[in-house]
C-alpha positions in Angstrom: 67.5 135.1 119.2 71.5 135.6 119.4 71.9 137.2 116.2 69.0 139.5 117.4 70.1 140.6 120.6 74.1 141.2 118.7 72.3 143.5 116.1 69.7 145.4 118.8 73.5 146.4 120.7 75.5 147.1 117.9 72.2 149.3 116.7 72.4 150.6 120.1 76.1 151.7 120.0 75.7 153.1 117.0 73.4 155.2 118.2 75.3 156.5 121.6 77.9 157.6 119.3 75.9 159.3 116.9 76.0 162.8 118.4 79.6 162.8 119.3 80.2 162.2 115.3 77.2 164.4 113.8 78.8 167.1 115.4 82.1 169.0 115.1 83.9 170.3 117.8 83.8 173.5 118.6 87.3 173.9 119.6 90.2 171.9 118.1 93.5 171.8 120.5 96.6 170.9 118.6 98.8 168.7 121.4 102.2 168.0 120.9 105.1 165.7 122.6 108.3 165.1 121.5 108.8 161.7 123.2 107.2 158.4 121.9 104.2 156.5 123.6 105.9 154.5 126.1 106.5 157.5 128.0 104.8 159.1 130.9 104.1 162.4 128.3 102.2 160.5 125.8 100.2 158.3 129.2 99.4 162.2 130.1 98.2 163.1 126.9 95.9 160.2 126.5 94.4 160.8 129.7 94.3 164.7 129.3 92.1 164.1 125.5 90.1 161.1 127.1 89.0 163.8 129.6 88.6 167.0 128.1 86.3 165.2 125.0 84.0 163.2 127.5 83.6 166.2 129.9 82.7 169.0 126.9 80.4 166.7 125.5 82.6 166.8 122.0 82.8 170.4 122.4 86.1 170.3 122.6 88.8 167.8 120.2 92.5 167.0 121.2 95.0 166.3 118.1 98.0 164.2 119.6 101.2 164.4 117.7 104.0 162.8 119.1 107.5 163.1 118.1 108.6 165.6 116.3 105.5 166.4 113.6 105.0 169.6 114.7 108.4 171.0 116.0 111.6 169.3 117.3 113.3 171.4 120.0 111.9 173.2 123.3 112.5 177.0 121.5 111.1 176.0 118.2 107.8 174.3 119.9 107.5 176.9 123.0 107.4 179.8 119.9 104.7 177.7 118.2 102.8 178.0 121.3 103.2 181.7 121.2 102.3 182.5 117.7 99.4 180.0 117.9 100.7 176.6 115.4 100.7 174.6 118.6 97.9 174.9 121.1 99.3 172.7 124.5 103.5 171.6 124.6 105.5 169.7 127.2 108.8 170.6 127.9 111.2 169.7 130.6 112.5 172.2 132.5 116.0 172.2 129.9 114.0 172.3 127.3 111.8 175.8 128.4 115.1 177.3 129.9 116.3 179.9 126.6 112.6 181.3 127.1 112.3 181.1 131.0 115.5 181.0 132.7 114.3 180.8 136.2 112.2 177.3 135.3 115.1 175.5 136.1 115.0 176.3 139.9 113.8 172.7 139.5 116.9 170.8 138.4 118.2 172.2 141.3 119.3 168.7 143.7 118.3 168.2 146.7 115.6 170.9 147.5 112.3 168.2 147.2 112.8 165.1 149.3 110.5 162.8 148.0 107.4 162.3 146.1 104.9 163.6 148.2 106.6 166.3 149.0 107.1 167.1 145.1 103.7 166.7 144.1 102.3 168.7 147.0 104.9 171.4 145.8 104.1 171.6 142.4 100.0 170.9 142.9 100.2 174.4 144.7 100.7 178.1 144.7 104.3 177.3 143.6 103.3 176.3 139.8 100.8 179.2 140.2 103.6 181.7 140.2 105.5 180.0 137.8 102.8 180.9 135.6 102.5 184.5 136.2 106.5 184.6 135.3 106.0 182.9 132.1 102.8 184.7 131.1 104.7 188.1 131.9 107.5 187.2 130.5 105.5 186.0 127.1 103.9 188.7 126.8 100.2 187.0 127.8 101.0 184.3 124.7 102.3 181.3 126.8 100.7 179.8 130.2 102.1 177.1 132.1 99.0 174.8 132.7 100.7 172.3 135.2 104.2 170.8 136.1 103.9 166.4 135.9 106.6 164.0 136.1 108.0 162.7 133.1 110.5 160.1 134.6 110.8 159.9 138.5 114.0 161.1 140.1 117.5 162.0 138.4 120.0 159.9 140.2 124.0 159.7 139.0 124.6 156.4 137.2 128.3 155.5 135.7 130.4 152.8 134.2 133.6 152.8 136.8 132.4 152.6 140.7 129.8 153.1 143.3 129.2 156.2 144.0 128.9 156.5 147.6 130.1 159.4 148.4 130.7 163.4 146.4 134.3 162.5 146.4 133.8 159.0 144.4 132.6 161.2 141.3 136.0 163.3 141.5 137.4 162.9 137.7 134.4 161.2 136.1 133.6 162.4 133.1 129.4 163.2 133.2 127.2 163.6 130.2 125.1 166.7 130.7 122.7 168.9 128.6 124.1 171.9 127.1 122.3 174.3 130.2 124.3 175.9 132.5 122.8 174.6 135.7 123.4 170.9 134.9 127.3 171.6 134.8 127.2 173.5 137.8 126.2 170.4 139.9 128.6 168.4 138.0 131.1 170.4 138.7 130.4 170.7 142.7 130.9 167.0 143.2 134.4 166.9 141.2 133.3 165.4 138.3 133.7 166.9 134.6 130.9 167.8 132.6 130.2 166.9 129.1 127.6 167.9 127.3 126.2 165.3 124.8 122.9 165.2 122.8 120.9 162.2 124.3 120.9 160.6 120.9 124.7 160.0 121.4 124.3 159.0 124.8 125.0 155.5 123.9 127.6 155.3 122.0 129.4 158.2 124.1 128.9 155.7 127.3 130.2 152.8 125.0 133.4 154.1 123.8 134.0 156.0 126.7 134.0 160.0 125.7 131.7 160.2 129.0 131.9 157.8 132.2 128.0 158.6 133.2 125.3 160.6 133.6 121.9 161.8 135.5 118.8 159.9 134.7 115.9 157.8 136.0 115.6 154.2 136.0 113.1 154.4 133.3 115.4 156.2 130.6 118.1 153.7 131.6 116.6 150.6 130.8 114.1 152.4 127.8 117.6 153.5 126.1 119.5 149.9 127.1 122.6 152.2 128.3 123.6 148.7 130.2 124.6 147.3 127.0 127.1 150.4 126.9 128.9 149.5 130.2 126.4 151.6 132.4 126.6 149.4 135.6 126.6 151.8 139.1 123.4 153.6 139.9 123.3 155.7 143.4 119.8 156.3 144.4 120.2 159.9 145.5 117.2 161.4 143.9 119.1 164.6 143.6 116.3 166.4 141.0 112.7 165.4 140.3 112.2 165.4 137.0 109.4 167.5 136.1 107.0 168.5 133.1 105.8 171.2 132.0 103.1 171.7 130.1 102.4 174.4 128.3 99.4 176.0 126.7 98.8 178.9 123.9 96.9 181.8 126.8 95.0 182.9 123.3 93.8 179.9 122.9 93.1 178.8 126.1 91.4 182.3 126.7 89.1 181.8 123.2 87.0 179.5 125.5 83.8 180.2 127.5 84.8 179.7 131.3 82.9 176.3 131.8 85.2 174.8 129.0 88.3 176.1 130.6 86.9 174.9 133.7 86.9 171.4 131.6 90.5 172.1 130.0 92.1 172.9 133.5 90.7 169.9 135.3 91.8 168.1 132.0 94.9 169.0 133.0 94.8 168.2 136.7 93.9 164.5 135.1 96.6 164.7 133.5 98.9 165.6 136.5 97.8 162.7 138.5 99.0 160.2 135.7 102.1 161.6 135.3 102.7 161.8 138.6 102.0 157.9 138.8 103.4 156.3 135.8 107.0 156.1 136.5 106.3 155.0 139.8 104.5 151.8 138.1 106.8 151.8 135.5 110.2 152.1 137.6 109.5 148.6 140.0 110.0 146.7 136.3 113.2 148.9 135.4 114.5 148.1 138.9 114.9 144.8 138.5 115.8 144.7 134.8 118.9 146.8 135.8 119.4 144.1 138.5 119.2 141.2 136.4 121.9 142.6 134.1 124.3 143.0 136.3 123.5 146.5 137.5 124.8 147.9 141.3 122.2 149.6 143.0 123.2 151.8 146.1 121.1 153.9 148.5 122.7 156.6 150.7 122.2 156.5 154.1 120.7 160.1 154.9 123.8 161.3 156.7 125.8 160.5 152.7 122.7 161.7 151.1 123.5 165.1 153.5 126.9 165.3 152.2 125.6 165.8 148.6 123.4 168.0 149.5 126.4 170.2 151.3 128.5 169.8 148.8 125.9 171.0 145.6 125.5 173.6 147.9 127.4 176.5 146.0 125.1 175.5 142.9 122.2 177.5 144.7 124.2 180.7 145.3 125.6 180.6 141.4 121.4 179.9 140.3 120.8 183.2 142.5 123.4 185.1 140.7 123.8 184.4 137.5 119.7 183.3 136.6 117.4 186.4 136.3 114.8 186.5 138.6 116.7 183.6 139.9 116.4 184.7 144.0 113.2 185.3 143.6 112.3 181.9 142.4 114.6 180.3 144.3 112.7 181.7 147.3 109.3 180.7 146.3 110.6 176.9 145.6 112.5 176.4 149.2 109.0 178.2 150.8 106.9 175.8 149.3 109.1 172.8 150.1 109.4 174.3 153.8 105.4 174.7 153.5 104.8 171.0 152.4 107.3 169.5 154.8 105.5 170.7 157.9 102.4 170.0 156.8 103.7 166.2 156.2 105.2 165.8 159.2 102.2 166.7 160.7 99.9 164.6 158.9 102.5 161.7 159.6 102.4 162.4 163.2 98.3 162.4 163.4 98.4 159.3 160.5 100.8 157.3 163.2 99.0 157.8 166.4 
């Protein structure tokens, strides 16, 4: 009777999956991440294709490749998604800024406050002109699909001292990327900036060529920079760390509207797990860094307001020297403004 019953539901499974495989897509999309699957990307991804598939009813296949099959570097994979190779691309905002300068209005500090505020910013009308800037700028070939989290917060992390103040990172030598933008901040709080590829991170941090850098918990511990003397971490949360991800507009455009109905709310799937993983994934980090010996400091928000004042003459030299820089610049602070009063007037109905 058992070994009946196991062979009627294997039959029966067999079955449910039967059109899924008879079938071939109708639309392939090629998805790539360079990052590996412990990170909130690759949870995005597999959420995104778990999604799209069910919800076209096979119509639609996602490829993942992580790492660097398909391309290595944010200009080589963002041109793959312009000429058509690579169908859907997440970059951070570094990694899209030779193509679209202006995308890194977000690594500016100290503009988004928290969370919510951050995911109501970039949920909105915000991303939405993002979009038309890139798709101009593109010439119609690349479309920013949504803006995640890959990460949590950027918060300045070191080998000498607390950081409790602007004036305790005077002299400290502070790995950055090789953008402008990231240099400018370093530079606002007295610090040096040294640009290092994350590879060398390590071993820079280790033998001392640079004294610390800006990172989320969950890069920290991922890399085991404490094993190379990284030991101060001030909770500042001076940049959220966003994604962006990418699509090719041709291909995107190639479908019939109810399956880029299906791909877009793919996407807002995909959104919401990004937006969530390194919140789960950071409580774990936390206390690894603390078991290891790791200082962990929170400004008060009158020292959190003194790094904010003193970054400010990094917004005036993004307004200047970034092209179309003002004009983004505005649209980011107008949303924030936007999100805040609507929060503190949800708090103030949610608290009475």
């Amino acid at each position: 009777m058992l070994r009946t019953t196991i062979k009627s539901l294997m039959m029966a499974t067999i079955l449910a999956g039967a059109p899924m495989a008879a079938f071939a897509a109708d639309f392939t999309i090629r998805a790539t991440a360079n990052s590996n699957e412990n990170d909130e990307d690759y949870d995005g991804l597999v959420v995104f294709k778990n999604y799209v598939e069910a919800a076209s009813n096979g119509a639609i296949a996602v490829e993942m490749f992580i790492g660097t099959q398909l391309c290595s570097t944010g200009a080589e994979c963002l041109q793959g998604v312009a000429d058509g190779s690579i169908d859907v691309y997440i970059s951070t905002s570094g990694g899209a800024a030779g193509i679209f300068p202006y995308i890194q209005v977000l690594d500016l500090p100290y503009l988004m406050s928290s969370d919510r505020i951050a995911e109501t910013v970039l949920s909105g009308d915000f991303t939405r002109e993002l979009r038309k800037m890139a798709l101009a700028d593109s010439g119609d070939k690349i479309r920013l699909m949504t803006i995640g989290n890959t990460g949590g917060w950027r918060n300045f992390v070191n080998t000498k001292r607390r950081i409790v103040s602007p004036a305790d990172l005077e002299g400290l030598k502070i790995r950055t990327v090789v953008a402008d933008l990231p240099q400018e901040l370093v530079k606002s709080m007295g610090a040096s900036p040294t640009p290092i590829p994350w590879p060398e991170l390590f071993t820079s941090l280790q033998t001392g060529v640079v004294e610390g850098s800006q990172n989320g918990i969950t890069d920290i511990m991922g890399m085991k920079f404490p094993d190379a003397g990284l030991k101060y971490m001030t909770l500042d949360g001076h940049s959220y760390m966003g994604a962006l991800w990418w699509m090719s507009n041709d291909r995107f455009l190639a479908m019939p509207e109810d399956l880029r109905k299906i791909v877009n709310d793919g996407f807002y799937a995909l959104q919401q797990a990004t937006f969530a993983s390194p919140k789960r994934k950071s409580i774990q980090a936390y206390a690894d860094f603390a078991a290891v010996g790791g200082d962990l400091y929170v400004p008060s928000p009158a020292e959190k307001a003194a790094f904010k004042e003193a970054a400010a003459p990094v917004f005036d030299w993004f307004k200047a020297n970034i092209d179309k820089g003002d004009v983004v610049f505005t649209a980011l602070t107008d949303a924030v403004a936007k999100a805040e009063a609507a929060e503190a007037a949800n708090s103030a109905s949610d608290l009475n």
